[in-house]
N, C-alpha and C positions, 0 to 999 in steps of 0.2 A: 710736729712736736705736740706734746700731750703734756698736761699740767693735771694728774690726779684725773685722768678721764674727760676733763674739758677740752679739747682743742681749741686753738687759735681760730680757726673758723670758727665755732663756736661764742668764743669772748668775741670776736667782731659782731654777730648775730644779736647778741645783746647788747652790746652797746649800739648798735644800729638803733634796735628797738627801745633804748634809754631818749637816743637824741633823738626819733622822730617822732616820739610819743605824741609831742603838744601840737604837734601840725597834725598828727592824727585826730585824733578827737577834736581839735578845729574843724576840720569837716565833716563831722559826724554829730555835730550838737544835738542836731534832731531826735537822734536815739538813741543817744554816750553822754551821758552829763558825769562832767569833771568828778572826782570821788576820793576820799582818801577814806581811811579803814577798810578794805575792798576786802569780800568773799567770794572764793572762787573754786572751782574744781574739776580736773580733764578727769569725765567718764570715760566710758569702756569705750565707746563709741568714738572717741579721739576729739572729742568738743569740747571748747573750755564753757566753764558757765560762770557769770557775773551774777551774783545777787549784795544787793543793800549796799551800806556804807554812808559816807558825811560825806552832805554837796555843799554845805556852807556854814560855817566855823562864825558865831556872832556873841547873842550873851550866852546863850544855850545852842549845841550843835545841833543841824537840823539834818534827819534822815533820811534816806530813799528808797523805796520798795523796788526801786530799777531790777529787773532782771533780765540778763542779754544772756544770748546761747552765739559761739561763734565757730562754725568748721573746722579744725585745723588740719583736714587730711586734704584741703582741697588747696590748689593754688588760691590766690586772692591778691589784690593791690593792697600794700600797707598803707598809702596816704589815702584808702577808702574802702577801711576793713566792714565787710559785711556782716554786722551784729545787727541777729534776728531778735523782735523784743517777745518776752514770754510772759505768763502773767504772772504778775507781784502780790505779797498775799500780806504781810505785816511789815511797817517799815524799821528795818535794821540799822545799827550805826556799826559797835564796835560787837562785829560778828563773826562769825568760822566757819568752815564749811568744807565735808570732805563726800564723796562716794561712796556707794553702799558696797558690799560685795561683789552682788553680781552687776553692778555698775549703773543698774535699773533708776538708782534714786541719786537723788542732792539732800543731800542731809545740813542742815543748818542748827548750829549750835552756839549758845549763849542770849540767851533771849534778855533783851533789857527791861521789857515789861516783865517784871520781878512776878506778878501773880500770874502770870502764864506758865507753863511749860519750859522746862528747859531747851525743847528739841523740837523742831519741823521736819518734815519731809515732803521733796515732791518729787512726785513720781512721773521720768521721763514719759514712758510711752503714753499715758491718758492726761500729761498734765494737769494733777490733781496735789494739792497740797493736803496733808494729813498731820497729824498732832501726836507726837510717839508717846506711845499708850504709858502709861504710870507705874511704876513699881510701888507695890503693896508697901502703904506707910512712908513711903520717900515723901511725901508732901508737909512733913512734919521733921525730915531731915534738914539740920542746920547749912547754907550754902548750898544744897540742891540747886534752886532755881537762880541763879548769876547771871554776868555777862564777860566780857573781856577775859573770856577760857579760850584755853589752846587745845585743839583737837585733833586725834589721824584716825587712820583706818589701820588695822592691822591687818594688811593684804592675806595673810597666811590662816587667818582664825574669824575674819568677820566679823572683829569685835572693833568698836569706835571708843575709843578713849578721848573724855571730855577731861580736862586737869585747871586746876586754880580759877581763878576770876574776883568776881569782886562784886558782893549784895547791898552795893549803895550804904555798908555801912563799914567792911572790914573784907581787907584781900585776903583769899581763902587755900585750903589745903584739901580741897577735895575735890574725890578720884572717883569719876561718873562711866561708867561702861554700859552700851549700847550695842546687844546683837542682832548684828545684819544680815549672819550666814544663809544666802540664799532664798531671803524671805522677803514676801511685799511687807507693804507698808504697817498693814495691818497685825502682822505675824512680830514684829521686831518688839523685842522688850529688856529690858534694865536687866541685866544680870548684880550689879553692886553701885554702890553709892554711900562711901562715908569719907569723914576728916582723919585720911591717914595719915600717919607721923615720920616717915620717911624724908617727904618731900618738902622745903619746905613753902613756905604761904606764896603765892607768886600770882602777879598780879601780868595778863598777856604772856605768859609762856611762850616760846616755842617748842611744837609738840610734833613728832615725824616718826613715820614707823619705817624701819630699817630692816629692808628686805635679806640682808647679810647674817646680820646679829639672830633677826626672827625676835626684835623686842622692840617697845616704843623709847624714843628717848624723850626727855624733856630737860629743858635749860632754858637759861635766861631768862627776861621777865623782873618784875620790882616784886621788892618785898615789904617795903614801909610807902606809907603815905604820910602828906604832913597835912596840919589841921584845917585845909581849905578842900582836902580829898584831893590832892594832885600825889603821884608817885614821886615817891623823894627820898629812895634808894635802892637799885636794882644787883642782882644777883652777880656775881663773878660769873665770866665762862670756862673758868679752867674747871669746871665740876658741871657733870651733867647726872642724871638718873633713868635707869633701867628698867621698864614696867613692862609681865610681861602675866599668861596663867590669870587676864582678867575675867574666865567665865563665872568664878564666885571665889567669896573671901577665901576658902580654904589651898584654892591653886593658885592665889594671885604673887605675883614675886615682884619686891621693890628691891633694887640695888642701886648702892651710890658708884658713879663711876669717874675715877680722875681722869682728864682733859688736861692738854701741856696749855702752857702761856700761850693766851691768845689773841681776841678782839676784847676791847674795853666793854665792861658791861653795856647793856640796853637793855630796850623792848622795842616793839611797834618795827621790826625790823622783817624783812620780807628771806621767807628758808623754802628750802625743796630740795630732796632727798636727789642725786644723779644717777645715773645707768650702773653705774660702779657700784653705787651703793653708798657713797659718799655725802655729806652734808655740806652745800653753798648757804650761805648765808650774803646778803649784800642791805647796807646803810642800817636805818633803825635811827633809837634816841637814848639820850637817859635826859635828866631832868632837867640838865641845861643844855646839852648839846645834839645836836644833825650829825650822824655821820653820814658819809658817803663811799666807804670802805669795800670791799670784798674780801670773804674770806672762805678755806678749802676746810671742813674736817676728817680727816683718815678715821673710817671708825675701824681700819684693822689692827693699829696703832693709838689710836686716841692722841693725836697731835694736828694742831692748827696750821696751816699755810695762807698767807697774804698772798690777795691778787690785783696785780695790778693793772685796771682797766682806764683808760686815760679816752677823760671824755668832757664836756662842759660840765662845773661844780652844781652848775643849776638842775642839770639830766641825775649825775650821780649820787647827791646828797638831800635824802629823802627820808621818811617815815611815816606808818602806816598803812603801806603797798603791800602788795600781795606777788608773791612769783610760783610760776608752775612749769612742772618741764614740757615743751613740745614736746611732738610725735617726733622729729628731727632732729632732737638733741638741741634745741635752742631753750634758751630758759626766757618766759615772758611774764616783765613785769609790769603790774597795773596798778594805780591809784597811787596816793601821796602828797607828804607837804611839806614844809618845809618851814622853820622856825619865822613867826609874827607874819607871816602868809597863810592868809587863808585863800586865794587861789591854787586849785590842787595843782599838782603837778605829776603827771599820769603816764 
């Protein structure tokens, strides 16, 4: 039986990897520390890579420059997955991070240190972290340099779309594109960057580029904060937006696109695109509540399907985590927390 291109095999595969997470990184303290707001991304090469994220939640979160690279083409023991450590170069909290085009690089997007850059790069094969070169006068663009932006790769055009965040003072509406087509580190640069009016202010987006459509989508995420800077009202899901033509203002296309009745607004929730071409989404938050949910998006249709995965509430009701698809069709998720715990839950 097949549910939308997941199989039952499949849903078992994750929730496998739900319930034995904490034993995992139990024996791997030495080079896994516990994490929520996780960055992650399977290169070309079929290896996931771990950069940054919060290891401990106190009066201020405290970050980690952690970066692990881990095989996934190779057999391996789950209670003692072999993540290799790579070197770390600034520490991230609430970070993103997607593949270059030709899969060469780890692109890291949202930089919290506000006078830096919005974008890093490190390049697999020389392991060399590089700083993406500047577009003429963007340093004087309002919401340029943020953090807590939603990011993808647009497989078909090479182009990385950076969307919303938040510059420590007001969550934002702007649409940052980055071309990767084929080029090192050095070559890639800002085709646009402004506050466009389409979309609106969204503070953690999720942002996926949809190999079907051949456009980025973006939904969910908050759109108000209240006066102590926490998110204090996030977006409906039955509405998402089309982004697509980002190699400069004149070819760029914004469309709004309706979505049936679906999951309760969030953010901080963990998505990835399936083999079908499909959007999972699983848990997340909004400003009082943990979900622990699963859900399918048809993007041939544009309608939502509930899944139900039956697991302990402690494994399934998360935010913060990251999920990417294996090479195998399993979906893996990492990092997370869980309301008035700050012990992650991973």
């Amino acid at each position: 039986m097949v549910i939308h291109g997941i199989s039952l095999l499949s849903l078992a595969r994750l929730l496998l990897l739900l319930i034995f997470s904490h034993e995992i990184a139990a024996q791997n303290a030495s080079n896994y520390k516990p994490i929520s707001y996780a960055a992650s991304a399977i290169l070309s090469d079929g290896s996931l890579y771990l950069y940054g994220g919060v290891i401990k939640f106190a009066v201020t979160n405290a970050g980690t420059s952690q970066f692990l690279r881990i095989d996934l083409t190779q057999n391996f023991d789950t209670t003692s997955p072999p993540w290799v450590t790579l070197p770390g170069y600034l520490t991230y909290t609430m970070v993103e991070a997607t593949p270059s085009m030709n899969g060469e690089q780890l692109i890291l997007g949202g930089n919290r240190d506000i006078d830096g850059p919005l974008s890093y790069i490190y390049d697999v094969a020389h392991a060399k972290w590089t700083i993406t070169p500047t577009l003429p006068g963007m340093s004087t663009m309002t919401g340029y340099k943020r953090s807590n932006v939603g990011m993808a790769l647009d497989r078909h055009t090479g182009l990385v779309y950076i969307y919303g965040g938040f510059n420590r003072d007001v969550f934002l509406r702007e649409l940052s594109v980055l071309d990767t087509n084929n080029k090192g580190p050095s070559e890639m640069k800002w085709t646009l960057s402004f506050n466009q009016a389409t979309i609106p202010t969204l503070y953690e987006p999720y942002v996926l580029y949809l190999p079907t459509q051949r456009k980025i989508l973006v939904m969910a995420g908050c759109v108000r904060m209240d006066t102590q800077g926490y998110a204090s009202a996030c977006t409906p899901l039955n509405v998402g937006y089309l982004v697509s033509g980002g190699a400069s203002r004149e070819t760029l296309s914004l469309q709004t696109q309706q979505l049936s009745t679906g999951p309760a607004a969030r953010y901080q929730g963990c998505r990835v695109v399936l083999a079908n071409g499909d959007v999972f989404i699983q848990g997340g938050r909004d400003p009082t509540t943990f979900y622990g949910d699963a859900w399918l998006l048809n993007v041939g249709n544009w309608s939502w399907t509930s899944i139900t995965i039956n697991g302990p509430p402690a494994a399934m009701t998360r935010a913060g985590h990251t999920c990417q698809l294996g090479p195998n069709g399993q979906v893996i998720i990492i990092g997370g927390k869980t309301f008035g715990i700050h012990k992650m839950l991973y």
